[in-house]
BAFISE-616017 format. One record per residue: x, y, z of N, C-alpha, C, O in turn; residue number from 1; residue in three letters. Coordinates in steps of 0.2 Angstrom, whole numbers, always signed. Each point is the difference from the previous one (the first is absolute). Layout:
N
<r <X, Y, Z>, <X, Y, Z>, <X, Y, Z>, <X, Y, Z>, NUM, ALA>
...
This chain:
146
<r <+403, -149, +84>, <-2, +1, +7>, <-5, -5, +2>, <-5, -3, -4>, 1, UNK>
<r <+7, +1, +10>, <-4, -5, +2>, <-6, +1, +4>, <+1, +4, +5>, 2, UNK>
<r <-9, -6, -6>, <-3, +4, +7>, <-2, -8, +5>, <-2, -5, -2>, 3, UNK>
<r <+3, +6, +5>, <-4, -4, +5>, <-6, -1, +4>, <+0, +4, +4>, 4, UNK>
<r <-5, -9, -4>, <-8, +0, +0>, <+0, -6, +4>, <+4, -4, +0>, 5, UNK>
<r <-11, +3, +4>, <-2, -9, +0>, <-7, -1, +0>, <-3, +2, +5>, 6, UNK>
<r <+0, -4, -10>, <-5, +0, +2>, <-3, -7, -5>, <+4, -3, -4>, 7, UNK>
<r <-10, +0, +6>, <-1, -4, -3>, <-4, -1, -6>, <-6, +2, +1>, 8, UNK>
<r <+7, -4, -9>, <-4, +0, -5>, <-2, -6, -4>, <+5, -5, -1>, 9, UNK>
<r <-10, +5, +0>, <-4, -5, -4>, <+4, +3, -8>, <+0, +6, -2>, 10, UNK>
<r <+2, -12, -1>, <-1, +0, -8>, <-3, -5, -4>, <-1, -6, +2>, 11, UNK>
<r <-1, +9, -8>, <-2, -4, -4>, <+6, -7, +1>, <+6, +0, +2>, 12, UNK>
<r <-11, -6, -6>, <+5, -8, +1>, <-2, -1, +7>, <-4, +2, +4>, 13, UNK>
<r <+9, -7, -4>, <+2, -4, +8>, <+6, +4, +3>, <+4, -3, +3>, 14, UNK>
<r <-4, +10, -4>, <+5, +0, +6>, <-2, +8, +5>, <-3, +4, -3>, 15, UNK>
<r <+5, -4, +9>, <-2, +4, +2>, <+6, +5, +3>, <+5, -3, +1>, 16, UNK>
<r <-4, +10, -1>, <+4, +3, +1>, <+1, +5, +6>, <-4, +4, +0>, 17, UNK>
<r <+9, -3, +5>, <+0, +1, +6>, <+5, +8, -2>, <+6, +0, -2>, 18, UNK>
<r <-8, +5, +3>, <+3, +4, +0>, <+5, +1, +5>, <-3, +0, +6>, 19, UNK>
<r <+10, +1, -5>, <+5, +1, +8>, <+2, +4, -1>, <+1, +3, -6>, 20, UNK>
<r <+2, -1, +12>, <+5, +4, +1>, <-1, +5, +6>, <+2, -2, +6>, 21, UNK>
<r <-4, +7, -6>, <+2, +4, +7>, <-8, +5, +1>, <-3, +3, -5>, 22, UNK>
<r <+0, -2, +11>, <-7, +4, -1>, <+2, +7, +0>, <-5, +5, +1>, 23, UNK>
<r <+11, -4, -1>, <-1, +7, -2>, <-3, +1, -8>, <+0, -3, -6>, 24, UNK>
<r <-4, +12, +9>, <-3, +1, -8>, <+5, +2, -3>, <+4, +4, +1>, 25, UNK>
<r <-6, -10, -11>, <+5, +2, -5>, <-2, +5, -4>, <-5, +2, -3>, 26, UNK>
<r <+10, +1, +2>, <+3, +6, -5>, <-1, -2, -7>, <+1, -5, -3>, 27, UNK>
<r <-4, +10, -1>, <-1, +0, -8>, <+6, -1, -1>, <+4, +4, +2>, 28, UNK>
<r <-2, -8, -7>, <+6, -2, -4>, <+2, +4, -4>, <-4, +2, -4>, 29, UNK>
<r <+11, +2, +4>, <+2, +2, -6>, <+1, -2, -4>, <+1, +4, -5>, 30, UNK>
<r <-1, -9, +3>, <+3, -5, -6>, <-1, -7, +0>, <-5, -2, +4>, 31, UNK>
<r <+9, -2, -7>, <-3, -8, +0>, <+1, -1, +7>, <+4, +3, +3>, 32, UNK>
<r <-10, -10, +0>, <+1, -1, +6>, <+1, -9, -2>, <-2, -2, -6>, 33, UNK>
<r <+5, -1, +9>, <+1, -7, +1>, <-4, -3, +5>, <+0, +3, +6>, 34, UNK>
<r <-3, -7, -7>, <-3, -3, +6>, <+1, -9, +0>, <-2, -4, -4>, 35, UNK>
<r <+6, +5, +10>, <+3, -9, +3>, <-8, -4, +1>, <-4, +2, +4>, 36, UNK>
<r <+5, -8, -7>, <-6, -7, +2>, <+1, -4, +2>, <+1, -5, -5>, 37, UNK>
<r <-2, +3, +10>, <+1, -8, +1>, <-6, -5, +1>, <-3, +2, +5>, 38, UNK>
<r <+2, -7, -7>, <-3, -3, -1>, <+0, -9, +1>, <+6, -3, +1>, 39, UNK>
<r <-11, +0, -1>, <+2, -7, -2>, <-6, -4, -1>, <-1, -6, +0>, 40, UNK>
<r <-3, +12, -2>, <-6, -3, -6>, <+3, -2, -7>, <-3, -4, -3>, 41, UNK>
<r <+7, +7, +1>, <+1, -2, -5>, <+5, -7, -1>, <+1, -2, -5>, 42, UNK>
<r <+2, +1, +10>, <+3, -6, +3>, <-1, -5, -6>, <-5, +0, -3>, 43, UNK>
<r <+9, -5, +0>, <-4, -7, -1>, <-3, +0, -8>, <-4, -4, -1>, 44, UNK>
<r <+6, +7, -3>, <-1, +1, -5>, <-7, +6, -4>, <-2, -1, -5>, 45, UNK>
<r <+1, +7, +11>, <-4, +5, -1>, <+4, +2, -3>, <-3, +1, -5>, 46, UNK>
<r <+9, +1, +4>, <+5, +7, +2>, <-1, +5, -8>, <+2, +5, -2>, 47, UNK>
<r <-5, -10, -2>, <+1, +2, -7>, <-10, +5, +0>, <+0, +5, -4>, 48, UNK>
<r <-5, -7, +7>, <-4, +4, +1>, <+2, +5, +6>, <-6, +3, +1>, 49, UNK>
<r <+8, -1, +2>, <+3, +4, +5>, <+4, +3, -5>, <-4, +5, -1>, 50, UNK>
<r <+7, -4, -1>, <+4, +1, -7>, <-5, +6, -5>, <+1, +6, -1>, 51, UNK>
<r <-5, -10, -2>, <-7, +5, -5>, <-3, +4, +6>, <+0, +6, -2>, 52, UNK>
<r <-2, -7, +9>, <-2, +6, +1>, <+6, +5, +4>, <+1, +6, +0>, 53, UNK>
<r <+2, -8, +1>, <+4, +6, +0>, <+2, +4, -7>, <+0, +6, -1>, 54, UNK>
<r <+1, -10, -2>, <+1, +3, -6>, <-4, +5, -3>, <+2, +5, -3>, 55, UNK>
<r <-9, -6, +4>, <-8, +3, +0>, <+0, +6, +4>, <-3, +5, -1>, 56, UNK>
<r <+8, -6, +8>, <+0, +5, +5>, <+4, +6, -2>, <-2, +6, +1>, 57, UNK>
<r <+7, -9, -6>, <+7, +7, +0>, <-4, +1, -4>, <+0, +6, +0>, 58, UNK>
<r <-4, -8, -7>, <+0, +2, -6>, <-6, +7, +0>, <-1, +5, -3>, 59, UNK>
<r <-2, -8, +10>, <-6, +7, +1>, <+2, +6, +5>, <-2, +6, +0>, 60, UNK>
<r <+9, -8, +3>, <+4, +5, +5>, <+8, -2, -3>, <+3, -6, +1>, 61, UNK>
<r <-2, +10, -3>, <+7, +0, -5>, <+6, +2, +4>, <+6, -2, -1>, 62, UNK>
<r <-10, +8, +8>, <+6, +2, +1>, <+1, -6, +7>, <+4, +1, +5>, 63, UNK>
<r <-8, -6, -6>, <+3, -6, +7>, <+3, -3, -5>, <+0, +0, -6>, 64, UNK>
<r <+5, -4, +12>, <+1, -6, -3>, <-1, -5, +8>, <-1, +3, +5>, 65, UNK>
<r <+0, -9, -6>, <-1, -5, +3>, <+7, -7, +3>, <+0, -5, -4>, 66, UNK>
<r <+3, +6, +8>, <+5, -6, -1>, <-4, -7, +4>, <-5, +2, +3>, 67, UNK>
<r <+7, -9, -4>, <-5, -3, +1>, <+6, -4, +5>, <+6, -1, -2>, 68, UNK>
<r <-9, -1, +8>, <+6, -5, +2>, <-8, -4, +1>, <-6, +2, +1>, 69, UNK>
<r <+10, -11, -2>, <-5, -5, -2>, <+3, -7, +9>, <+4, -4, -1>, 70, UNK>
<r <-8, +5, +7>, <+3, -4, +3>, <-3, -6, +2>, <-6, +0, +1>, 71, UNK>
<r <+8, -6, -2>, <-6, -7, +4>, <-3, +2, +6>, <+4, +4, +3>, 72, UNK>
<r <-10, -6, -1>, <-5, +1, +4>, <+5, -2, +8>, <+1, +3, +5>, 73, UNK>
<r <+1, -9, -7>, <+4, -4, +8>, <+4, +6, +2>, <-2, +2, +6>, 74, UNK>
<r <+6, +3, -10>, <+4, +4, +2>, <-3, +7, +1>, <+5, +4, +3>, 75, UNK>
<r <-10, -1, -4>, <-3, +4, -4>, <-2, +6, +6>, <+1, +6, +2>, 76, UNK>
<r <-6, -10, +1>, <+0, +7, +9>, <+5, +1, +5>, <+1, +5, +3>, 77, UNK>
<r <+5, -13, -2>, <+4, +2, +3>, <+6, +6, -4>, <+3, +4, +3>, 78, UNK>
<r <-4, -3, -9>, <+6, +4, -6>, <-5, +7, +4>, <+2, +3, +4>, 79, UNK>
<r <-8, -3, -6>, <-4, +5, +3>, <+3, +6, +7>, <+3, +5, +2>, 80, UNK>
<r <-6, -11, +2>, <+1, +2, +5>, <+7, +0, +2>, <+0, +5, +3>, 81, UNK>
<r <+6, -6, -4>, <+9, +2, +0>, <-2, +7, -4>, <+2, +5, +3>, 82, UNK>
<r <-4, -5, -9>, <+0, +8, -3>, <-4, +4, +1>, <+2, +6, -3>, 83, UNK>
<r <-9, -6, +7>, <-1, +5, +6>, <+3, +3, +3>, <+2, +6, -1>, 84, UNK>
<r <+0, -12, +8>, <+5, +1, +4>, <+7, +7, -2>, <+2, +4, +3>, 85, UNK>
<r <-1, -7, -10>, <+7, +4, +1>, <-2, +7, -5>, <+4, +5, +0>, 86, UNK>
<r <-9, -5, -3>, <-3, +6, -3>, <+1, +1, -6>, <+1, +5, -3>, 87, UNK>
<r <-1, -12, -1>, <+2, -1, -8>, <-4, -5, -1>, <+1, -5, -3>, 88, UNK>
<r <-7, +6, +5>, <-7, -3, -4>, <-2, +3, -8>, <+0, +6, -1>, 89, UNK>
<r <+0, -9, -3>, <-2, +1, -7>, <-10, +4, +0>, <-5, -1, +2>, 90, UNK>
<r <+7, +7, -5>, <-5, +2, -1>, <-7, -1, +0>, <-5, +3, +2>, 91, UNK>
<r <+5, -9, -6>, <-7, -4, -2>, <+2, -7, +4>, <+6, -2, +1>, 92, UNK>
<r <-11, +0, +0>, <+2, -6, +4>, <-7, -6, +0>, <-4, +2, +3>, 93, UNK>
<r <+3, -8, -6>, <-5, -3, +1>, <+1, -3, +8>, <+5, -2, +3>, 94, UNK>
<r <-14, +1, +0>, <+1, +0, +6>, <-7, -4, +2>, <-5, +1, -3>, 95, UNK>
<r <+7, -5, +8>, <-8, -6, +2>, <-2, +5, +7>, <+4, +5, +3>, 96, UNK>
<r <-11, -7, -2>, <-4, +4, +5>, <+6, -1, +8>, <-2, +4, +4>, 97, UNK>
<r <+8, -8, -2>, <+1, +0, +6>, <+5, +5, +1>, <+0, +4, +4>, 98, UNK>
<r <+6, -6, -10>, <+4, +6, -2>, <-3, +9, +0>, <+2, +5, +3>, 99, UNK>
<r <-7, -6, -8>, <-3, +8, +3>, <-2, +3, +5>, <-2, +6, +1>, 100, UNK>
<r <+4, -10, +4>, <-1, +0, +8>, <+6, +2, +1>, <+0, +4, +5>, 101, UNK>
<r <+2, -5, -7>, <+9, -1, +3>, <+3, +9, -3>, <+3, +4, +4>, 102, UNK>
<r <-5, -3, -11>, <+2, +6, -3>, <-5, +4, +3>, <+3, +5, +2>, 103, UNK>
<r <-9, -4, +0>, <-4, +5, +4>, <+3, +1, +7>, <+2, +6, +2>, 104, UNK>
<r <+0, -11, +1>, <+4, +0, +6>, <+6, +3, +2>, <+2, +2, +6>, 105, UNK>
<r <-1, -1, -12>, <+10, +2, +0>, <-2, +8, -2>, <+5, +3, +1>, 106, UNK>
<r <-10, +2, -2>, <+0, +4, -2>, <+0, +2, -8>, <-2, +6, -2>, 107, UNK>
<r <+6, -10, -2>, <+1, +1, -7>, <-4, +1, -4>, <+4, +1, -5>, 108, UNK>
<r <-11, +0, +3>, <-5, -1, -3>, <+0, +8, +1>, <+2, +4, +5>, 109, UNK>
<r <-5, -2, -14>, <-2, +7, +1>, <-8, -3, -4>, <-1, -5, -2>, 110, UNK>
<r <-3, +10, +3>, <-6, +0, -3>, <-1, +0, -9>, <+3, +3, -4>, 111, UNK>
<r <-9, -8, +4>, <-1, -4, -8>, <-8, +4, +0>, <-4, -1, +4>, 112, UNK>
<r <+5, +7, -9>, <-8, +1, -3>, <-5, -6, -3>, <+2, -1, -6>, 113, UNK>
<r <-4, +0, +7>, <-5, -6, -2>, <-4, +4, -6>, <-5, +2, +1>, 114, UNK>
<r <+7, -2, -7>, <-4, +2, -7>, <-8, -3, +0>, <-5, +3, +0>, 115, UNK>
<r <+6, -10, +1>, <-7, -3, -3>, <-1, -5, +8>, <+3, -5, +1>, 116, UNK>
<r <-8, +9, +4>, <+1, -4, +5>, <-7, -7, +0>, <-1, -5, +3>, 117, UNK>
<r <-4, +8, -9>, <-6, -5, -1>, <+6, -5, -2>, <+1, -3, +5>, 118, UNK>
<r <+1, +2, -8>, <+4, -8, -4>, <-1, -1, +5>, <-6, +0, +0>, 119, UNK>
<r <+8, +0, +6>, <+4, -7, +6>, <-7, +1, +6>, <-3, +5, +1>, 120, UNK>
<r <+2, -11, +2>, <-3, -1, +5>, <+2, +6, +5>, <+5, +3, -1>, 121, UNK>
<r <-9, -3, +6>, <+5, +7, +4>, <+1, -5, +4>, <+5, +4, +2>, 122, UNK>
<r <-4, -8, +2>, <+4, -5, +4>, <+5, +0, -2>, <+4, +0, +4>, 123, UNK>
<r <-1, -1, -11>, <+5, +0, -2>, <+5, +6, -1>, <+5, +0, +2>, 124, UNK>
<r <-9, +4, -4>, <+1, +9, +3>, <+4, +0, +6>, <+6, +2, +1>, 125, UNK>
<r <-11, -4, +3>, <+3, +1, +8>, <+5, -3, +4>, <+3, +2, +5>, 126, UNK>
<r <-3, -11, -10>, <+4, -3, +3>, <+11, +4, -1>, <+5, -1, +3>, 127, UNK>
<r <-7, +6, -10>, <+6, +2, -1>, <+1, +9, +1>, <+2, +5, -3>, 128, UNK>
<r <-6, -7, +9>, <+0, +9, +5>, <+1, -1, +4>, <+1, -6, +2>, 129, UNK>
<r <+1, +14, +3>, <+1, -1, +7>, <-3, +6, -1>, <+2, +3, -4>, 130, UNK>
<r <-8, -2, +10>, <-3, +6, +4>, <-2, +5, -6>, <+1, +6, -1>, 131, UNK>
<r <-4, -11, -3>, <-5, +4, -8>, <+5, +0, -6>, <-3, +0, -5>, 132, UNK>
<r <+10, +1, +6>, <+3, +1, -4>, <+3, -7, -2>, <+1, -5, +3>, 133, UNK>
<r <+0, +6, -12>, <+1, -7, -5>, <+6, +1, +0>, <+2, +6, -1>, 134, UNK>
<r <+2, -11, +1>, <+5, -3, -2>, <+3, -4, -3>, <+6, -1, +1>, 135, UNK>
<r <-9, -3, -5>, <+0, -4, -4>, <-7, -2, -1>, <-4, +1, +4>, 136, UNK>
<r <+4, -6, -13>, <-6, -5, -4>, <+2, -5, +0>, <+6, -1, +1>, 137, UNK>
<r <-11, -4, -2>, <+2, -6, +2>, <+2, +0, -8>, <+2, +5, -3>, 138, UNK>
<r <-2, -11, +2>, <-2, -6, -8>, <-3, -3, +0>, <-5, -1, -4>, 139, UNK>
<r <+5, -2, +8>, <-4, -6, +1>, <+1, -2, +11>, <+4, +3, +4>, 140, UNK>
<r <-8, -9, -5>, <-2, +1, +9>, <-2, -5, +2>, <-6, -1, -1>, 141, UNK>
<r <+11, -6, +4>, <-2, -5, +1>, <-1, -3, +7>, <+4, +2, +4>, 142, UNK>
<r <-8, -7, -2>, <+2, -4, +6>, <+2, -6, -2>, <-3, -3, -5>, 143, UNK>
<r <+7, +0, +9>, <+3, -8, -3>, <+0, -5, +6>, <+3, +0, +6>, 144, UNK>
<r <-7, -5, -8>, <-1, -2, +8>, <+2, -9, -5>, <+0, -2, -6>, 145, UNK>
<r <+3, -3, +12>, <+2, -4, -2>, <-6, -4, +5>, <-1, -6, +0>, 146, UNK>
């Protein structure tokens, strides 16, 4: 049984993890759930720590499993945005602050309880809400100015 979610999560390491899928509320699982990831933090020769924490993930929830699709960053919001569109967005999804724009936009985002809201600055908080409610953590939060 597959459930589908979106929401955005901070993990230990360098990578950050975006929950997808549909805002309706999900249902308690009768059994193993599978949850699709796509990413492209791990890009580039991470794929192998991307790897130990997942591995650390299933071994603390057993009845998940995790599939990993691995895409280059050049490719990575366009693949996104085409699997929005057609409604085969991957579960978990690493995602930059303009993209989470893009998934608030679309309606797709269900709400993320925020466990530990002192961790994170609350700008950052806020920056992954709309109208008080959280929908993603960051990892990390950059500006790049040339």
């Amino acid at each position: 049984m597959k459930r589908s979610l979106i929401a955005a999560v901070g993990l230990a390491g360098a990578t950050a993890l975006v929950l997808g899928g549909c805002a309706t509320e999900a249902a308690e699982p009768d059994g193993p759930v599978t949850i699709t990831y796509s990413n492209f933090i791990s890009a580039g020769g991470n794929e192998e720590n991307l790897a130990t924490i997942v591995d650390a993930f299933e071994d603390e929830n057993p009845n998940i499993t995790v599939e990993v699709t691995t895409l280059p960053y050049a490719d990575y919001f366009t693949t996104l945005q085409t699997d929005l569109a057609a409604g085969t967005i991957a579960d978990v999804v690493d995602t930059d602050f303009g993209f989470f724009q893009t998934l608030a936009d679309s309606g797709a985002l269900a709400p993320l309880e925020v466990a530990n809201p002192e961790s994170y600055r609350e700008s950052l908080i806020e920056a992954y809400s709309r109208d008080g409610v959280s929908y993603g953590l960051p990892s990390s939060f950059s500006a790049v100015v040339l």
